[in-house]
N, CA, C and O atoms as a CHARMM CRD file, in Angstrom:
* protein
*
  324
    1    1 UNK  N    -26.37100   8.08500 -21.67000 PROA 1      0.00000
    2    1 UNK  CA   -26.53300   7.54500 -20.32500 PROA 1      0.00000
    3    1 UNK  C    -25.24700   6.83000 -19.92600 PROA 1      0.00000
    4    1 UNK  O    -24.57000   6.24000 -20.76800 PROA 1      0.00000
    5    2 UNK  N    -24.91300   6.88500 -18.63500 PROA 2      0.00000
    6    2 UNK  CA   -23.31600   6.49700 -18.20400 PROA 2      0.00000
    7    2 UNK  C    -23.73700   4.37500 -18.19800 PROA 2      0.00000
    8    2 UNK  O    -24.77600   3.71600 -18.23100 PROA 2      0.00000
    9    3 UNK  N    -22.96000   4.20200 -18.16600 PROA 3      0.00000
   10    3 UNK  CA   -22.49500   2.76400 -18.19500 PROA 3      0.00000
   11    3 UNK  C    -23.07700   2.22800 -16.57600 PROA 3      0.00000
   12    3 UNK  O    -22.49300   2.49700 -15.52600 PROA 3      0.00000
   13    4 UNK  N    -24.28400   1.46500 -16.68400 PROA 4      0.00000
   14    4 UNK  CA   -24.13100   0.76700 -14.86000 PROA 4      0.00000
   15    4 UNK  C    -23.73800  -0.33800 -14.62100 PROA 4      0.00000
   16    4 UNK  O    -23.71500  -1.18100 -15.51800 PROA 4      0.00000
   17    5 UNK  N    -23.34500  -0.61100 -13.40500 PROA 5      0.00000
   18    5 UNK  CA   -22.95300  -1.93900 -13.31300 PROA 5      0.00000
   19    5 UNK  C    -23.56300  -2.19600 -12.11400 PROA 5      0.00000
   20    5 UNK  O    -23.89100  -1.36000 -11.27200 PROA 5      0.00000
   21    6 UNK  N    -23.70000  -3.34900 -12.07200 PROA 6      0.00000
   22    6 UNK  CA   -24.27500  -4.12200 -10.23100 PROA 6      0.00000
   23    6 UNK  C    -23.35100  -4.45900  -9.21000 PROA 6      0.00000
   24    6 UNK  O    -22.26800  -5.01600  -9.39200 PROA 6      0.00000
   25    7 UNK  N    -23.89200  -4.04800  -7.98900 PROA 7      0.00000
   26    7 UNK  CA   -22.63800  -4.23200  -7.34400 PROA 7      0.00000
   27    7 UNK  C    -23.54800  -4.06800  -5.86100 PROA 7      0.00000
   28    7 UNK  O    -24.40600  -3.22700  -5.59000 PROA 7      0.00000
   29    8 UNK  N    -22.97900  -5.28300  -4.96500 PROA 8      0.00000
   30    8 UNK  CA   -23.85500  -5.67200  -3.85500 PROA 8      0.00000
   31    8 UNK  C    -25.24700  -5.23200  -3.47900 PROA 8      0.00000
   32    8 UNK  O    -25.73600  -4.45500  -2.65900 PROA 8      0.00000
   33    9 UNK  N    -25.69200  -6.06500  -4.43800 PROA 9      0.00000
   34    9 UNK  CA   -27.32300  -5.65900  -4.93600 PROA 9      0.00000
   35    9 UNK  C    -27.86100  -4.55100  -5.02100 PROA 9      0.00000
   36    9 UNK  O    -28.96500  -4.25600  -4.56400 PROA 9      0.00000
   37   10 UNK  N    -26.72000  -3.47300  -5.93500 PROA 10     0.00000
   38   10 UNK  CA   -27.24500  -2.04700  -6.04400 PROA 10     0.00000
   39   10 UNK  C    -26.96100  -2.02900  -6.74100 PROA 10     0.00000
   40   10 UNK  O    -25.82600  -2.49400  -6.84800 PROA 10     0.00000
   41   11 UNK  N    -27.74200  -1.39500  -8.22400 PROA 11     0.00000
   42   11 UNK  CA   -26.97800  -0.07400  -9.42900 PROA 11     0.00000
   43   11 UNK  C    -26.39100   0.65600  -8.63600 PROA 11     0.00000
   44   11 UNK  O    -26.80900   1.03700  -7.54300 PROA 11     0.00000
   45   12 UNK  N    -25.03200   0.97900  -9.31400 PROA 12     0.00000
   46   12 UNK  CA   -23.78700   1.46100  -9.20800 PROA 12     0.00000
   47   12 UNK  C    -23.41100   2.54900 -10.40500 PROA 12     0.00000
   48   12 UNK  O    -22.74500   2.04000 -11.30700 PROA 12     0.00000
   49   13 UNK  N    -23.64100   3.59900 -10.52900 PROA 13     0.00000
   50   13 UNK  CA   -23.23200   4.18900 -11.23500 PROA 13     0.00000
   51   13 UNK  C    -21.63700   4.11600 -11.78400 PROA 13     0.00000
   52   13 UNK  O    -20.73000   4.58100 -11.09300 PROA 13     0.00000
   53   14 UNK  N    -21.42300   3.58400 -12.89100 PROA 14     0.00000
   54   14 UNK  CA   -19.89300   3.29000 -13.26400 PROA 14     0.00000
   55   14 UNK  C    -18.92600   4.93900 -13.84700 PROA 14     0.00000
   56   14 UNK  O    -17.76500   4.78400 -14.22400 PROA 14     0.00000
   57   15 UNK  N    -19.41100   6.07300 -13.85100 PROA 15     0.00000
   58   15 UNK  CA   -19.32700   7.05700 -13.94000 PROA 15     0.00000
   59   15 UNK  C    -18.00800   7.55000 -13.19300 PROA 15     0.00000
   60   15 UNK  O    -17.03900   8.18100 -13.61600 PROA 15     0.00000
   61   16 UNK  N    -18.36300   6.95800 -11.73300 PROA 16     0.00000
   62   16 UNK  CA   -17.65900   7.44700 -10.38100 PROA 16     0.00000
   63   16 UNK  C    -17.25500   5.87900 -10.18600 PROA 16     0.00000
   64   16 UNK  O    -17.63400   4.76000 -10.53400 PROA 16     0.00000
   65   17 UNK  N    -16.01600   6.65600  -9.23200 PROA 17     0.00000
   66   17 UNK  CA   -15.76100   5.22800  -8.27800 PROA 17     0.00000
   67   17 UNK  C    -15.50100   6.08400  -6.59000 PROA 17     0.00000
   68   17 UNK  O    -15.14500   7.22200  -6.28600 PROA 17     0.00000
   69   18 UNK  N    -15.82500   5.06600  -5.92600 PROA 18     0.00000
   70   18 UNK  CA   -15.55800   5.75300  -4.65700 PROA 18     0.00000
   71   18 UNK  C    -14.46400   5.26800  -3.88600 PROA 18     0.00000
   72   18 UNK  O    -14.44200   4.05100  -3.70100 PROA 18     0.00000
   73   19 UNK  N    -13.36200   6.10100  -3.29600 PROA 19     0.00000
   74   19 UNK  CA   -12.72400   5.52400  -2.26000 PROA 19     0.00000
   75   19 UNK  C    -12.44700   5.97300  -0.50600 PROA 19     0.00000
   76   19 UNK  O    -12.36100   7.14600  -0.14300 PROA 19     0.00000
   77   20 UNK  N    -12.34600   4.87300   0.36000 PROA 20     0.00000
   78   20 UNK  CA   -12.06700   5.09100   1.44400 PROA 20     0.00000
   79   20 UNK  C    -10.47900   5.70900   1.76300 PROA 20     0.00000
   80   20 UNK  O     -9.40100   5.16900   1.51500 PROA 20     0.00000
   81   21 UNK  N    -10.65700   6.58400   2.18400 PROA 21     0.00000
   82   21 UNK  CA    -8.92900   6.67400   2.46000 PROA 21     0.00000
   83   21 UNK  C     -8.92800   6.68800   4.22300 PROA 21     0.00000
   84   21 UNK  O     -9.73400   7.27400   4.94600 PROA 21     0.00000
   85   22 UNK  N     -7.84200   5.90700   4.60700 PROA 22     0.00000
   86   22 UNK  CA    -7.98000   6.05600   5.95800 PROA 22     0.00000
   87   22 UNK  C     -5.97500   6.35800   6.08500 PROA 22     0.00000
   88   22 UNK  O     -5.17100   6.22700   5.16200 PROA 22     0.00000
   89   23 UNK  N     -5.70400   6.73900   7.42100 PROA 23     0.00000
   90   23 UNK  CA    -4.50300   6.98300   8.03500 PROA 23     0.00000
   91   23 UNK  C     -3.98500   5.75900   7.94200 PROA 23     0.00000
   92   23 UNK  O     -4.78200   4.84100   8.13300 PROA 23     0.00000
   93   24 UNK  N     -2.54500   5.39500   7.63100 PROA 24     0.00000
   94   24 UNK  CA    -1.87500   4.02400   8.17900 PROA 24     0.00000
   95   24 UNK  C     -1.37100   4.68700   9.18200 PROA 24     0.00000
   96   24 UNK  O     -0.94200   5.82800   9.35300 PROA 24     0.00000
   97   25 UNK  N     -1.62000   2.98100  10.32400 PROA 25     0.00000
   98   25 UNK  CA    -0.88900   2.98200  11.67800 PROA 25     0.00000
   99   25 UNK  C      0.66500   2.88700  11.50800 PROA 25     0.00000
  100   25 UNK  O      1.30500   2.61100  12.52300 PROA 25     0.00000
  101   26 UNK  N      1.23700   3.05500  10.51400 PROA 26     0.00000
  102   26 UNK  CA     2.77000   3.10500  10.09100 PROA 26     0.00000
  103   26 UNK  C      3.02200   5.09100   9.47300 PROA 26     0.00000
  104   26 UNK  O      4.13700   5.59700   9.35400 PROA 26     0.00000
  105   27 UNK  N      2.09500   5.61100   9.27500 PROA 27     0.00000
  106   27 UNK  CA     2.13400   7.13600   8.59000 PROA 27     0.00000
  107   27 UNK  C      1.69400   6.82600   6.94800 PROA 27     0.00000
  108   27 UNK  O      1.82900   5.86600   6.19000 PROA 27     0.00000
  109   28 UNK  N      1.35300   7.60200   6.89000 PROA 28     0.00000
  110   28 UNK  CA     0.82500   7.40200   5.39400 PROA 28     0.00000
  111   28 UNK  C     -0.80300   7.59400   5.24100 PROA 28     0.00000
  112   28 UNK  O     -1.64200   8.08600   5.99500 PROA 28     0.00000
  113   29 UNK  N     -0.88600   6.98400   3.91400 PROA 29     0.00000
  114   29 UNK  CA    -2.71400   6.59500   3.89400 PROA 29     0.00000
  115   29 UNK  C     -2.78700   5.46000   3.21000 PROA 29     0.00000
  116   29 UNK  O     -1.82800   4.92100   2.65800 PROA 29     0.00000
  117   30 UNK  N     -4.06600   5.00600   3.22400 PROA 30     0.00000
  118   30 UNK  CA    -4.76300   3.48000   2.94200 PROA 30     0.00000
  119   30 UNK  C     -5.49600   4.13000   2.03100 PROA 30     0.00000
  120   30 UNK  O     -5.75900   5.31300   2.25100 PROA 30     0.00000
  121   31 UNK  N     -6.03100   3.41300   0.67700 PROA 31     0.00000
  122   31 UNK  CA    -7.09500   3.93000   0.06400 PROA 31     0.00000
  123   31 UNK  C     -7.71900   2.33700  -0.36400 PROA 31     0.00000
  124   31 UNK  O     -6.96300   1.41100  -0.65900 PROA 31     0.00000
  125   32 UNK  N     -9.23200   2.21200  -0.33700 PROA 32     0.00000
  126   32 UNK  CA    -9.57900   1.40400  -0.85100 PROA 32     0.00000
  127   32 UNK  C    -10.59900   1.52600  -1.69300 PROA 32     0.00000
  128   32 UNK  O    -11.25900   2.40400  -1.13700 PROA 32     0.00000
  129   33 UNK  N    -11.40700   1.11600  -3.06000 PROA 33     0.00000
  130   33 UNK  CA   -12.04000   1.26200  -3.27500 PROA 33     0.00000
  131   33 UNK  C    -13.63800   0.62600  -2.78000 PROA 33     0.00000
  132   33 UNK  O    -13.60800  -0.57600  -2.51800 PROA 33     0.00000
  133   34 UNK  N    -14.71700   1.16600  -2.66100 PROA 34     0.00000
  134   34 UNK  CA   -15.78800   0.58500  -2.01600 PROA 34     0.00000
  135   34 UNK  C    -16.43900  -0.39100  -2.80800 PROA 34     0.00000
  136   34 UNK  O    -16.80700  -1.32200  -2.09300 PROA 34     0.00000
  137   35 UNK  N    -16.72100  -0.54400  -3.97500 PROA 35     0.00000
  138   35 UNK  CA   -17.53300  -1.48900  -4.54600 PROA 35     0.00000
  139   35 UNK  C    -16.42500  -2.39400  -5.72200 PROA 35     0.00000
  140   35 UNK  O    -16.84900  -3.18900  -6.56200 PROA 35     0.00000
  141   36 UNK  N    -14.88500  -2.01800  -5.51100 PROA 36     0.00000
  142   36 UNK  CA   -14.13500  -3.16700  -6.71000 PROA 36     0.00000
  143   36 UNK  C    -12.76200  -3.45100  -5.45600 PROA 36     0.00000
  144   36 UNK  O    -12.73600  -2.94800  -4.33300 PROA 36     0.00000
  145   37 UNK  N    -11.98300  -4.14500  -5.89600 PROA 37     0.00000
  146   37 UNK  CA   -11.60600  -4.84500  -5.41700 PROA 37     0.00000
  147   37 UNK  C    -10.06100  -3.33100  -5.79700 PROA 37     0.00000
  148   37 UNK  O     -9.27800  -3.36700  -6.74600 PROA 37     0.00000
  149   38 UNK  N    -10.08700  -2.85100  -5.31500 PROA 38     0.00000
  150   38 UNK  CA    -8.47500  -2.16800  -5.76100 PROA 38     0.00000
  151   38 UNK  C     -8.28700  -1.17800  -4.23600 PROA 38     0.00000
  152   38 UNK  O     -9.05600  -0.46800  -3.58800 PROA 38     0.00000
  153   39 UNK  N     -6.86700  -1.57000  -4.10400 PROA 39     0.00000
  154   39 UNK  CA    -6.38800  -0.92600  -3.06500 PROA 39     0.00000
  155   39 UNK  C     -5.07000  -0.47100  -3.14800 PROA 39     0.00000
  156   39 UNK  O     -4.46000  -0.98600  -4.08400 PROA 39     0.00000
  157   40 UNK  N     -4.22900   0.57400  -2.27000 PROA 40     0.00000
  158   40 UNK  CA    -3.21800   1.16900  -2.46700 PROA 40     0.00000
  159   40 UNK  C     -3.21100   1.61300  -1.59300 PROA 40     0.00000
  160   40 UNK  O     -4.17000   1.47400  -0.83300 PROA 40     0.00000
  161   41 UNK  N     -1.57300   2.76000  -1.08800 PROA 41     0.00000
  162   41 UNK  CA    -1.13200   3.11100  -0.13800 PROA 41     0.00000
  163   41 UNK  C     -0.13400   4.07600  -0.43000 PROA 41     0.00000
  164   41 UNK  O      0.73100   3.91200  -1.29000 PROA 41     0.00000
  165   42 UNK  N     -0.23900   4.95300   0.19400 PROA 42     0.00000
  166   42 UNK  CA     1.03800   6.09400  -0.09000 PROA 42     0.00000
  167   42 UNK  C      1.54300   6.77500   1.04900 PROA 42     0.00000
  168   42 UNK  O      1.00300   6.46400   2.11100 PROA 42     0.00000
  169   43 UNK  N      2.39800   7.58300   1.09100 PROA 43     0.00000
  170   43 UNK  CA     3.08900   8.47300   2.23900 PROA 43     0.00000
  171   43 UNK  C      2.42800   9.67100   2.11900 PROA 43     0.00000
  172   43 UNK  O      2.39200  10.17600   3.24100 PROA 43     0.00000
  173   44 UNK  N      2.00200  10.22500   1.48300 PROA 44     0.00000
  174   44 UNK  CA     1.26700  11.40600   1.40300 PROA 44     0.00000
  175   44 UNK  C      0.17000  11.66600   0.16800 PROA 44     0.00000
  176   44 UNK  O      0.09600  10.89700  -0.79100 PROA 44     0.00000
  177   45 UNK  N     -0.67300  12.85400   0.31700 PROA 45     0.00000
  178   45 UNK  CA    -1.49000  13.01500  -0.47800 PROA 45     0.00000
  179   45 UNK  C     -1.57600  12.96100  -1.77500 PROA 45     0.00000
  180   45 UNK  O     -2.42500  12.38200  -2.45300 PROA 45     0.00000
  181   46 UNK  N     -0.15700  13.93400  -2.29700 PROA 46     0.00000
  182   46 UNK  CA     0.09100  14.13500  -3.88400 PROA 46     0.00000
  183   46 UNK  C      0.27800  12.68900  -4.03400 PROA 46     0.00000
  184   46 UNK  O     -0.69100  12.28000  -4.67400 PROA 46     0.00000
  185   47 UNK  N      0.98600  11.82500  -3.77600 PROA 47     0.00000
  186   47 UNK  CA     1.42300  10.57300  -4.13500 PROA 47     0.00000
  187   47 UNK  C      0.19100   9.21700  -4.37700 PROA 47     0.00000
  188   47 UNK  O     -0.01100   8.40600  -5.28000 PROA 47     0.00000
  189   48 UNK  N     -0.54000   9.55000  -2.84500 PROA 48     0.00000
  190   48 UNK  CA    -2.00000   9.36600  -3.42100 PROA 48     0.00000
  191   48 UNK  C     -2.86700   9.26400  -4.10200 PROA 48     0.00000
  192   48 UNK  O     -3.67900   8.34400  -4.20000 PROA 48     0.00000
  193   49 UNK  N     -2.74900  10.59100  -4.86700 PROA 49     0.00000
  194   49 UNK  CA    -3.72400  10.70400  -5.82300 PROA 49     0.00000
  195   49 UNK  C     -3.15300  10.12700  -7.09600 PROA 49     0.00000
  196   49 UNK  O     -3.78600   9.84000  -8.11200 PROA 49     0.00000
  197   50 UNK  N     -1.78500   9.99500  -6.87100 PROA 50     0.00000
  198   50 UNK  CA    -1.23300   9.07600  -8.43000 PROA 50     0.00000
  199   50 UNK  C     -1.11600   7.89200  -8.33400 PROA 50     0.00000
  200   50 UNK  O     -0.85900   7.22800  -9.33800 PROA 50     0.00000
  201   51 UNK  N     -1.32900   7.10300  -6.66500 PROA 51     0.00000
  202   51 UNK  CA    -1.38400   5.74600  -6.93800 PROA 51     0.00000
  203   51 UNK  C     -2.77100   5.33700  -7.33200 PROA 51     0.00000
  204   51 UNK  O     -2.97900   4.32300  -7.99800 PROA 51     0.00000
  205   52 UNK  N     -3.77900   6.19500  -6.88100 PROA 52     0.00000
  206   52 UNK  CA    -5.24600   5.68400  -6.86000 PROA 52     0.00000
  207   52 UNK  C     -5.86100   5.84800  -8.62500 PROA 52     0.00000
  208   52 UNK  O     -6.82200   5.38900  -9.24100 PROA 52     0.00000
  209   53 UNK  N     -4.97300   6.54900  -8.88300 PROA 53     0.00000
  210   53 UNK  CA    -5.37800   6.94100 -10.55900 PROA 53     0.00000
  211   53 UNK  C     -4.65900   5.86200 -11.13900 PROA 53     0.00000
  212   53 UNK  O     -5.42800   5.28900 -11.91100 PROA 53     0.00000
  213   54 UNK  N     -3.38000   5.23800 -11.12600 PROA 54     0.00000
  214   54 UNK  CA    -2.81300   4.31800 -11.65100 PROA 54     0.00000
  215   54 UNK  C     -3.64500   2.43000 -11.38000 PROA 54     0.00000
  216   54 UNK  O     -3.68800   1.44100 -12.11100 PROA 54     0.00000
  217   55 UNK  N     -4.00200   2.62600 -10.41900 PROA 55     0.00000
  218   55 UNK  CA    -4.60000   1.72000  -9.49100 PROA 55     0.00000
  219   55 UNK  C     -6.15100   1.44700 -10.30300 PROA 55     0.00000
  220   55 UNK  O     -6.49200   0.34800 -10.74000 PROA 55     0.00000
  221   56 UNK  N     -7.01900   2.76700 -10.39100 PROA 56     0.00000
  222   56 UNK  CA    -7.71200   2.27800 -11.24600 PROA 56     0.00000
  223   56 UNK  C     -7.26200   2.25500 -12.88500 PROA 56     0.00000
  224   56 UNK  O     -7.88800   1.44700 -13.57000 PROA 56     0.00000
  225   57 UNK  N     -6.53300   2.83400 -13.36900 PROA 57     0.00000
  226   57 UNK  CA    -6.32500   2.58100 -14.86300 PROA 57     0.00000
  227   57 UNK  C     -6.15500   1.04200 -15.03800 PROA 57     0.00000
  228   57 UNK  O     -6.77400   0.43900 -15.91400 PROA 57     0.00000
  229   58 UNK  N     -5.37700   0.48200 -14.25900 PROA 58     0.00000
  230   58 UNK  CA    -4.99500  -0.78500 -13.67900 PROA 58     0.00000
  231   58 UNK  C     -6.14600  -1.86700 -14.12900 PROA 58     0.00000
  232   58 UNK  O     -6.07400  -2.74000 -14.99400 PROA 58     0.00000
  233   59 UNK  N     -7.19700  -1.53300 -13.28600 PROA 59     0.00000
  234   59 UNK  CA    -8.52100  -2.14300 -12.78300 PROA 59     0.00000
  235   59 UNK  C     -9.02900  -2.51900 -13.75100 PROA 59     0.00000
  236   59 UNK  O     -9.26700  -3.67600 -14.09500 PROA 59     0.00000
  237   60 UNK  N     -9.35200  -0.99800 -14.56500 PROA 60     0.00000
  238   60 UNK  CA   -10.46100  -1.33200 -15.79200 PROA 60     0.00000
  239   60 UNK  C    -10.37300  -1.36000 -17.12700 PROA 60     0.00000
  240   60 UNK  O     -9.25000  -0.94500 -17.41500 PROA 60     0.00000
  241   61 UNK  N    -10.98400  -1.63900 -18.10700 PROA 61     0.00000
  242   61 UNK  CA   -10.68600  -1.29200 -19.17200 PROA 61     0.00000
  243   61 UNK  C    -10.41400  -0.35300 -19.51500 PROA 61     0.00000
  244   61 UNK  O    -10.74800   0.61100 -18.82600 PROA 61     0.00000
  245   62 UNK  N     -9.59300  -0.11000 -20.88000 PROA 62     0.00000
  246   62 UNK  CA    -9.37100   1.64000 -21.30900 PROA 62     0.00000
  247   62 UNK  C    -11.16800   2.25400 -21.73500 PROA 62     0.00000
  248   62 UNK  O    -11.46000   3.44000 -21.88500 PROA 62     0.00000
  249   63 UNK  N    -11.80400   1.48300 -21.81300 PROA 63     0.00000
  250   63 UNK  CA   -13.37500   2.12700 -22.38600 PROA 63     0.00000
  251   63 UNK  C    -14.01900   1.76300 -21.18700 PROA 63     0.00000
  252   63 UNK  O    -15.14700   1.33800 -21.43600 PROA 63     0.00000
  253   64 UNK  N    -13.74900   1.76000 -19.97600 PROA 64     0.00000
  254   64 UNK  CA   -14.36800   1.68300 -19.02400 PROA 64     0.00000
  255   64 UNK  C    -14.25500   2.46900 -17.85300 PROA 64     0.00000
  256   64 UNK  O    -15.20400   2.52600 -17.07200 PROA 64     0.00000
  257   65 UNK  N    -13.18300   3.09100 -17.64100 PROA 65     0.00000
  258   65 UNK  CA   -12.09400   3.74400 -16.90500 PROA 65     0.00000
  259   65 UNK  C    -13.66500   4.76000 -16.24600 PROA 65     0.00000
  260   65 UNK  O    -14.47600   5.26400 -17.02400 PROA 65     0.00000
  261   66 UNK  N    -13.75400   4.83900 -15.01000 PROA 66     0.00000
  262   66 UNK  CA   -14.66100   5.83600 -14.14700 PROA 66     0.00000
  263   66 UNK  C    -13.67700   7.27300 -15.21100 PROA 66     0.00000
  264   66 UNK  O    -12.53600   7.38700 -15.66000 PROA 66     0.00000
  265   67 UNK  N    -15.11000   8.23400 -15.20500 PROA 67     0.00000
  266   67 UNK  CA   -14.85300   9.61600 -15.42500 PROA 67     0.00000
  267   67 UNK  C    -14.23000  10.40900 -13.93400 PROA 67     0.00000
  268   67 UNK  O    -13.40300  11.31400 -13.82200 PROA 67     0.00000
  269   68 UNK  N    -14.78400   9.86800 -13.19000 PROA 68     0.00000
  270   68 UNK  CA   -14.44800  11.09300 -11.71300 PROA 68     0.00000
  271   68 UNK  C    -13.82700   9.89500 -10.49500 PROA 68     0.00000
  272   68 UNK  O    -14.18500   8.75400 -10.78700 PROA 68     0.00000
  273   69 UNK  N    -13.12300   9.96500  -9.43300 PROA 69     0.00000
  274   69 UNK  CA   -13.00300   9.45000  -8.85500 PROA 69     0.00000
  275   69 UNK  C    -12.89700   9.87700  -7.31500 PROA 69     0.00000
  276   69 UNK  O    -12.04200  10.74900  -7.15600 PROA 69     0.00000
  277   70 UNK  N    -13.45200   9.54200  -6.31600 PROA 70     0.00000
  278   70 UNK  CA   -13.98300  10.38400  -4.78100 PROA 70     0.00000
  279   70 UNK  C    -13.18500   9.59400  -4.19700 PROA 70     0.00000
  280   70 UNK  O    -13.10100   8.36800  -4.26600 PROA 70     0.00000
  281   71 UNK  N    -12.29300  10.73000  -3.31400 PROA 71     0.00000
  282   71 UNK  CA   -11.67200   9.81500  -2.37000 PROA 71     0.00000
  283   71 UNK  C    -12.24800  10.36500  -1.06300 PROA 71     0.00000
  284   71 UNK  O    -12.25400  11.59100  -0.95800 PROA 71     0.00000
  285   72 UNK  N    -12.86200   9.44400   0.21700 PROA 72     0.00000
  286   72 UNK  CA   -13.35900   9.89100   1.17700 PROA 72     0.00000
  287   72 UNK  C    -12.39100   9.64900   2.35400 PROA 72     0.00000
  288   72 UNK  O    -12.03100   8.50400   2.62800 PROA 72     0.00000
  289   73 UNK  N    -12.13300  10.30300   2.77900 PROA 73     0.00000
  290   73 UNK  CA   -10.84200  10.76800   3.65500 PROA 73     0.00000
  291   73 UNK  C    -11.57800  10.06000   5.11200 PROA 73     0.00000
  292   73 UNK  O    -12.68400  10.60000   5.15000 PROA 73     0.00000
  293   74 UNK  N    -11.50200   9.37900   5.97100 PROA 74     0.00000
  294   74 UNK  CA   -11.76600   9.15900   7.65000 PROA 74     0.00000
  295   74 UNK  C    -10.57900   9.52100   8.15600 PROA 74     0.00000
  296   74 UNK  O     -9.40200   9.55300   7.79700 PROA 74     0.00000
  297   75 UNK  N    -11.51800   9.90200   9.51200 PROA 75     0.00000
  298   75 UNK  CA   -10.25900  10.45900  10.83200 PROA 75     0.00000
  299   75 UNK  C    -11.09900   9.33100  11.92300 PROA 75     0.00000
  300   75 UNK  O    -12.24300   8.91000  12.09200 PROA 75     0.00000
  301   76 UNK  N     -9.88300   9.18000  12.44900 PROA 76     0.00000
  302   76 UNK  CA   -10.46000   8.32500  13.65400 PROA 76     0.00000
  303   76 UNK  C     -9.99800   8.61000  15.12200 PROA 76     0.00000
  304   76 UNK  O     -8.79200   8.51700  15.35100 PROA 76     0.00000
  305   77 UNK  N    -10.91200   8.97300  16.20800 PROA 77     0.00000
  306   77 UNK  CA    -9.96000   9.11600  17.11900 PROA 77     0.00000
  307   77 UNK  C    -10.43400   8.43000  18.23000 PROA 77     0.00000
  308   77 UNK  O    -11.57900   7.98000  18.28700 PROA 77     0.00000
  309   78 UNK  N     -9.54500   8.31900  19.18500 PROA 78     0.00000
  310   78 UNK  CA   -10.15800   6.95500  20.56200 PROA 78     0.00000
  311   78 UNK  C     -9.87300   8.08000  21.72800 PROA 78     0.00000
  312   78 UNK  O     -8.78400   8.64900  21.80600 PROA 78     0.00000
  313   79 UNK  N    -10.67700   8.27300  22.38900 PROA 79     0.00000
  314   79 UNK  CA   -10.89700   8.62300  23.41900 PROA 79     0.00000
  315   79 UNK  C    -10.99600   7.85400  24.46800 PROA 79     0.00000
  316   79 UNK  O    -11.24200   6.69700  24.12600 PROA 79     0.00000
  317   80 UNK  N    -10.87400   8.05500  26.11900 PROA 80     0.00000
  318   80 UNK  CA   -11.30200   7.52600  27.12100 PROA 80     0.00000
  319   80 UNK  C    -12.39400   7.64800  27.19900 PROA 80     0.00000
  320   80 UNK  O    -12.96500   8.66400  26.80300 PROA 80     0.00000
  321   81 UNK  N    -13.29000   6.14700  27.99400 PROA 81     0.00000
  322   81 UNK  CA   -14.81300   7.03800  28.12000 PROA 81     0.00000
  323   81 UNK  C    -14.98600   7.07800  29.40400 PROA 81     0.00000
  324   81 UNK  O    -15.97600   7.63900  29.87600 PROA 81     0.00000
């Protein structure tokens, strides 16, 4: 059975970690994670995916380290209404 942890009054599967990735208003992307405290930023995707992997190695223990990690991409757009 995977490792759980609690996290804003939910089991949290520690298996996965999830992240937000959004556009920076400078170019680039934002990534944050949703339930720990780790964040990062890159100019592009490939680069991305090696800060967010370093970012959590970072985070957790070596016997704790998430197996999979989701990055959830937002688009945002503003329209007139």
């Amino acid at each position: 059975m995977a490792p759980e942890r609690m996290g804003a009054g939910l089991e949290t599967d520690m298996s996965e970690i999830h992240f937000v990735v959004e556009e920076a208003d400078e170019g680039g992307y934002i990534a944050k994670a949703v339930n720990d405290d780790i964040f990062t930023e890159a100019d592009d995707i490939a680069t991305l995916h090696t800060n967010v992997r370093d970012a959590v190695h970072c985070h957790f223990d070596k016997d704790n380290i998430p197996a999979v990690i989701r990055l959830h991409f937002t688009h945002e757009e503003v329209i007139a209404a």
